[in-house]
GUZARO-269267 format. One line per field, with one value per residue (C-alpha): residue number from 1; residue in three letters; x, y, z. Coordinates in nm, 4 decimals. Example, Ala and Ser with C-alpha at 12.3 -4.5 7.8 and 13.67 -1.06 7.14 Angstrom:
// GUZARO-269267
n = (1,2)
res = (ALA,SER)
east = (1.2300,1.3670)
north = (-0.4500,-0.1060)
up = (0.7800,0.7140)
This chain:
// GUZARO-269267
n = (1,2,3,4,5,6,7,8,9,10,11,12,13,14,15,16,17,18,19,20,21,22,23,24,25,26,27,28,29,30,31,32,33,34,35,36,37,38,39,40,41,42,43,44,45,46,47,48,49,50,51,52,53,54,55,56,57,58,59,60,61,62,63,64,65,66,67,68,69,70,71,72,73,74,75,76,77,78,79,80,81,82,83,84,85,86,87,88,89,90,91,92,93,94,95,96,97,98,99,100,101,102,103,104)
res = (UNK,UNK,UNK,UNK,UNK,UNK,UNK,UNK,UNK,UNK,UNK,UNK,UNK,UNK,UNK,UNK,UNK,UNK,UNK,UNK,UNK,UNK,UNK,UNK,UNK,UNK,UNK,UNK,UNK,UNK,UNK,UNK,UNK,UNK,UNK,UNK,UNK,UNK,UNK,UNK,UNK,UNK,UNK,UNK,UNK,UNK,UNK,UNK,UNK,UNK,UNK,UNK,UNK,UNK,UNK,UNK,UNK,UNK,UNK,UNK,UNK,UNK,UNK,UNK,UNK,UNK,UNK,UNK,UNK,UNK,UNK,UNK,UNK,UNK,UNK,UNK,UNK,UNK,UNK,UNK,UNK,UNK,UNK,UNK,UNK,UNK,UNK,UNK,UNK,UNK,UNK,UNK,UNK,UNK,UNK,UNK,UNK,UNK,UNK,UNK,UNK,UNK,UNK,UNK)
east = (-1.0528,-0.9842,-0.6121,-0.7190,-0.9531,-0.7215,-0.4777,-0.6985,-0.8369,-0.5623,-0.3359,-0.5433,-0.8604,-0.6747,-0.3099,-0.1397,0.0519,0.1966,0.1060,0.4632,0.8053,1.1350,1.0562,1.1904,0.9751,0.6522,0.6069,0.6824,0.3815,0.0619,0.2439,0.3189,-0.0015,-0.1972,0.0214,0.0012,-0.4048,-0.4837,-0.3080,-0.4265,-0.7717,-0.5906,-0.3564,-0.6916,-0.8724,-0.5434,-0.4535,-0.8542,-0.8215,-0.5353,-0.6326,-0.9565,-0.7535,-0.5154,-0.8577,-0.9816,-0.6488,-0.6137,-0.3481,-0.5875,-0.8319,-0.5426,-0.4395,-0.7722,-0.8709,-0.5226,-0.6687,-0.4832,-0.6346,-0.7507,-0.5706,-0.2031,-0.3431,-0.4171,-0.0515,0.1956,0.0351,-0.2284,-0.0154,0.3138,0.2043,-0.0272,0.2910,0.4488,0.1955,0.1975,0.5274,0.5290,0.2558,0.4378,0.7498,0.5449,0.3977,0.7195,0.7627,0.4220,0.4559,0.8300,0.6744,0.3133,0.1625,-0.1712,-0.1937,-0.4191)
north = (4.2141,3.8339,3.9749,4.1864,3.9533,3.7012,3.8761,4.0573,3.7026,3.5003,3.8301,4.0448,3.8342,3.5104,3.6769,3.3260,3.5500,3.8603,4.0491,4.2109,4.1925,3.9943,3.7404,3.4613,3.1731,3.3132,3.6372,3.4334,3.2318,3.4263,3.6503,3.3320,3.2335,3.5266,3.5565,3.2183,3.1164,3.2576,3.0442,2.6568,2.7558,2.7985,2.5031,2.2810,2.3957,2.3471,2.0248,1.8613,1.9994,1.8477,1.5364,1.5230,1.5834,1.2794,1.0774,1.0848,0.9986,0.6908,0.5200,0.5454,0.3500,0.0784,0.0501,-0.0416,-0.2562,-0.4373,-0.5105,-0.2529,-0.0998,0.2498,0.3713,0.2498,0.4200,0.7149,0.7116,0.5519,0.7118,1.0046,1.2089,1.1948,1.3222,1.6177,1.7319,1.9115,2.1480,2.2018,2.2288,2.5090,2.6919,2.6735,2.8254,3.0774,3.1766,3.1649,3.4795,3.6265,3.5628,3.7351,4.0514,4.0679,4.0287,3.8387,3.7730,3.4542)
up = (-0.2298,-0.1268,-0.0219,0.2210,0.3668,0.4234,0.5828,0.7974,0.9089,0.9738,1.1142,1.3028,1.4152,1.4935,1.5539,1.4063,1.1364,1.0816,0.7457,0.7185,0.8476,0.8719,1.1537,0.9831,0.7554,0.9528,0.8135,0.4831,0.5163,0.4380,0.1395,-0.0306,-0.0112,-0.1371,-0.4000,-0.5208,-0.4375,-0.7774,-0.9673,-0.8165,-1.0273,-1.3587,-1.3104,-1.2041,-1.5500,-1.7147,-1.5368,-1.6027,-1.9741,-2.0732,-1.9026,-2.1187,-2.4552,-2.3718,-2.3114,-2.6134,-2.8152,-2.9782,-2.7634,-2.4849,-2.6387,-2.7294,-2.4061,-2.2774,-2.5318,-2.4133,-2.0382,-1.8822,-1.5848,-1.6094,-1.3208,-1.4780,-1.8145,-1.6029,-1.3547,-1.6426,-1.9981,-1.9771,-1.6608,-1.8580,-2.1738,-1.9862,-1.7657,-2.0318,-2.0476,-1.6776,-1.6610,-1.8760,-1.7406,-1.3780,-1.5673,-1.7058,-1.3821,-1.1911,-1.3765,-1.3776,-1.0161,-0.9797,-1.2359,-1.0997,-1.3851,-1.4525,-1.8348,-1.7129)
């Protein structure tokens, strides 16, 4: 169970964090974190997917056939129109997150 492991580790063995209580942003810390680890491999397949799919589109291949570097296609064109995706999927974890429930 990578939970346990990882608050055994940084709790008990290195005594940096506490696992429980109310001693301000602290005991905040490592909760957060194992709650929320899970999710930065679903947003990375998400986030690379969508990324691909916006690759292959048509205005893609417009833009480059224009001159325009592939790092302002990337930053000004190809993020933009993949955010909407991963803005939804954050919403929709927000409350997966909030109702622990993993429908990923």
């Amino acid at each position: 169970m990578v939970r346990f492991d990882v608050d055994v580790y940084f709790s008990v063995k290195f005594k940096l964090l506490p696992i429980v209580g109310s001693k301000g942003i602290k005991s905040l810390i490592l909760p957060s974190v194992t709650l929320s680890v899970w999710l930065v491999a679903v947003y990375i397949r998400r986030i690379r997917a969508c990324i691909l799919e916006e690759i292959n589109k048509d205005y893609v291949v417009a833009l480059e056939s224009k001159g325009i570097s592939s790092s302002k296609i990337m930053l000004f064109h190809i993020l933009p129109n993949s955010l909407l995706t991963i803005i939804t999927m954050f919403g929709m974890s927000i409350g997966s997150i909030l109702g622990w429930n993993n429908n990923y």
